[in-house]
Structure formats: structure tokens, C-alpha cells
BALOBA-1460 file (C-alpha; in Angstrom, 3 decimals):
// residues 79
<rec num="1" residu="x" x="-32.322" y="55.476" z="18.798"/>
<rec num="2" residu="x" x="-30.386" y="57.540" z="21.436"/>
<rec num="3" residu="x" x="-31.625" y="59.051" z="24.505"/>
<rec num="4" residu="x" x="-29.806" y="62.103" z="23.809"/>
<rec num="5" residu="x" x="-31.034" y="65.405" z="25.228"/>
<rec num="6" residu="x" x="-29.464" y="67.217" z="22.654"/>
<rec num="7" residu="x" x="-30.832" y="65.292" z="19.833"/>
<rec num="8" residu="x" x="-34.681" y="66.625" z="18.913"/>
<rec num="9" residu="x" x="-37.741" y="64.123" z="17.939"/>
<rec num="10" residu="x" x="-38.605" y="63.668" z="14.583"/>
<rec num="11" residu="x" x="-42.005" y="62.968" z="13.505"/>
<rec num="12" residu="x" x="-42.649" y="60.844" z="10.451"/>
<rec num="13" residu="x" x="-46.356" y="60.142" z="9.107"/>
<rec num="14" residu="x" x="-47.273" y="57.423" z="6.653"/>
<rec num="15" residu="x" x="-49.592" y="58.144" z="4.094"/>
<rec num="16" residu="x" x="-53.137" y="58.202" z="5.042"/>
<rec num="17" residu="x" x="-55.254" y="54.676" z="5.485"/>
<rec num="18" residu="x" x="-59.093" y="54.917" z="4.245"/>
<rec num="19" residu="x" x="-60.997" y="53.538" z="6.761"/>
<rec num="20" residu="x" x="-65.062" y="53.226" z="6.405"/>
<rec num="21" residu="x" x="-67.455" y="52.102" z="8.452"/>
<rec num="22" residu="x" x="-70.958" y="51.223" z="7.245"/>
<rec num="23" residu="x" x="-74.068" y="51.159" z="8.617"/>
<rec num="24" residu="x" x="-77.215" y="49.646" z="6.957"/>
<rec num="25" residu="x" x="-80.786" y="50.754" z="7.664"/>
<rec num="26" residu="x" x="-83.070" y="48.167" z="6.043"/>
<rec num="27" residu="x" x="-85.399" y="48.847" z="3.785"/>
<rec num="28" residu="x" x="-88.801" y="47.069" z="3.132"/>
<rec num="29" residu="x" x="-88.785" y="45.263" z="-0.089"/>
<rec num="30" residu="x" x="-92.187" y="43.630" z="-1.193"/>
<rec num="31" residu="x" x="-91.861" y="40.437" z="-3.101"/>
<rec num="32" residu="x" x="-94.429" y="38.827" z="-4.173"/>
<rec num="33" residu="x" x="-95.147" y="34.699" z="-4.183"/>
<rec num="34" residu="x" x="-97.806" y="33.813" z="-6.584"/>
<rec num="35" residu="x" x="-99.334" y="29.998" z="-5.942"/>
<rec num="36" residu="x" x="-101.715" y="28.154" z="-8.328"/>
<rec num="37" residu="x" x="-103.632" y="25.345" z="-6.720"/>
<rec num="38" residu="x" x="-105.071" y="22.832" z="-9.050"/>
<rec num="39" residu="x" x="-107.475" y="20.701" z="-7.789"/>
<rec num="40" residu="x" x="-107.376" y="17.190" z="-9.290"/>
<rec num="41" residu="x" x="-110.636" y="14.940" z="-8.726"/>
<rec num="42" residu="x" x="-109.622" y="11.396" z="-9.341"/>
<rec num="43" residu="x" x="-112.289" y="8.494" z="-9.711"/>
<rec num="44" residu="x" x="-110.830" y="5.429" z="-7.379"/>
<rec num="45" residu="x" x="-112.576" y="2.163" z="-6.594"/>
<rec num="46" residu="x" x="-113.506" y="1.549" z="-2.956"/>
<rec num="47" residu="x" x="-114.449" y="-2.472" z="-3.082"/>
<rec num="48" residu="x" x="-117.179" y="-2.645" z="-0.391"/>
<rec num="49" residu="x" x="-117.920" y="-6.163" z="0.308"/>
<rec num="50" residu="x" x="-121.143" y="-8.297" z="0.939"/>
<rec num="51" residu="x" x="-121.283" y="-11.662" z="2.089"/>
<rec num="52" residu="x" x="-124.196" y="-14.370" z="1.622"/>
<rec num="53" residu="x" x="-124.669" y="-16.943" z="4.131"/>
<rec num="54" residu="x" x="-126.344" y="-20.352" z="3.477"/>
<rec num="55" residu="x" x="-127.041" y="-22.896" z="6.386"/>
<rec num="56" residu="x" x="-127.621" y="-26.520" z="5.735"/>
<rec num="57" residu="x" x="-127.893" y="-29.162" z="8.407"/>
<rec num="58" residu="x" x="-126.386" y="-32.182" z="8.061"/>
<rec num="59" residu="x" x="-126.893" y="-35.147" z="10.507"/>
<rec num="60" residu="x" x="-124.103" y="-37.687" z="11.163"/>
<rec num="61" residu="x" x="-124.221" y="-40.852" z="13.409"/>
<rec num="62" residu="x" x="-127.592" y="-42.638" z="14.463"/>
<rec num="63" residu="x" x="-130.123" y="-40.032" z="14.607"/>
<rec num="64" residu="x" x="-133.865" y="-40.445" z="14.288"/>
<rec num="65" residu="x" x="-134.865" y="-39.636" z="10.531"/>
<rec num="66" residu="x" x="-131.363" y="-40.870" z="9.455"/>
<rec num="67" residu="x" x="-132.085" y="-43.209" z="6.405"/>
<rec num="68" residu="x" x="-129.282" y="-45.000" z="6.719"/>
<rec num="69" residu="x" x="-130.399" y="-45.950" z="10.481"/>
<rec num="70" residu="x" x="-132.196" y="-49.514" z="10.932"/>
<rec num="71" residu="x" x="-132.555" y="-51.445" z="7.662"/>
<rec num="72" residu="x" x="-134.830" y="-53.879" z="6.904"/>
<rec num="73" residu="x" x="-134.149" y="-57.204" z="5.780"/>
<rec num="74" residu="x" x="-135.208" y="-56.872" z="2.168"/>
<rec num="75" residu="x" x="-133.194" y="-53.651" z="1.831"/>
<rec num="76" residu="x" x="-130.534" y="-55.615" z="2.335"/>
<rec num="77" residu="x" x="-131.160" y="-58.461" z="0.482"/>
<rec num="78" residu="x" x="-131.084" y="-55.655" z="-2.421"/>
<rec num="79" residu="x" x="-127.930" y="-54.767" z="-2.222"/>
């Protein structure tokens, strides 16, 4: 490649490149989800609990009424 003012240009051209450019524009598409809900009734045990109370008194020591309080002679003679 000369700078020469005498010499003329030359063009060359390659081959023409393809070059697209694409655009979308969307498009409503419908699909449709189909659900079946099965309800299931189950039987389950729910343990609800009761309580009884009984009271009983029960005296310890020397109390009046206690049989084992005072003895007699002959109940001891008996044993």
C-alpha cells in the first residue's frame, strides 16, 4: 500500500453477510390447569379424659376416737 498519486483506489466487496433482526410480539396463549380436590373424611380417636376422686380420712397419732388410744387393762391382758 503506496501513497502514490498516480496509483487509483480499488474497491473490493466481500460477498454479502445475512443479517436479521427479530422482533417478537407476544401472543396470548390460554392453557388450561384442571385440579381435582378429593375430600378425605377420616374417623380419629380424640381420648377425652375423666377423673374420679375418692376422699378418705385417715387419723394418725393420739386423736380422740383413735382405737388404738388408751387401752384398758384387760385388753391387754388379751394380747
Amino acid at each position: 500500500m503506496s501513497n502514490c498519486p498516480k496509483c487509483n483506489d480499488k474497491a473490493v466487496f466481500d460477498p454479502p453477510q445475512t443479517v436479521f433482526e427479530d422482533y417478537y410480539h407476544p401472543q396470548q396463549v390460554n392453557v388450561i390447569h384442571q385440579v381435582k380436590v378429593v375430600r378425605r373424611h377420616h374417623c380419629v380417636p380424640v381420648y377425652c379424659h375423666t377423673t374420679t376422686v375418692s376422699v378418705e380420712d385417715v387419723y394418725c397419732g393420739d386423736f380422740e376416737g383413735n382405737n388404738r388410744g388408751a387401752q384398758t387393762s384387760a385388753l391387754r391382758k388379751k394380747r
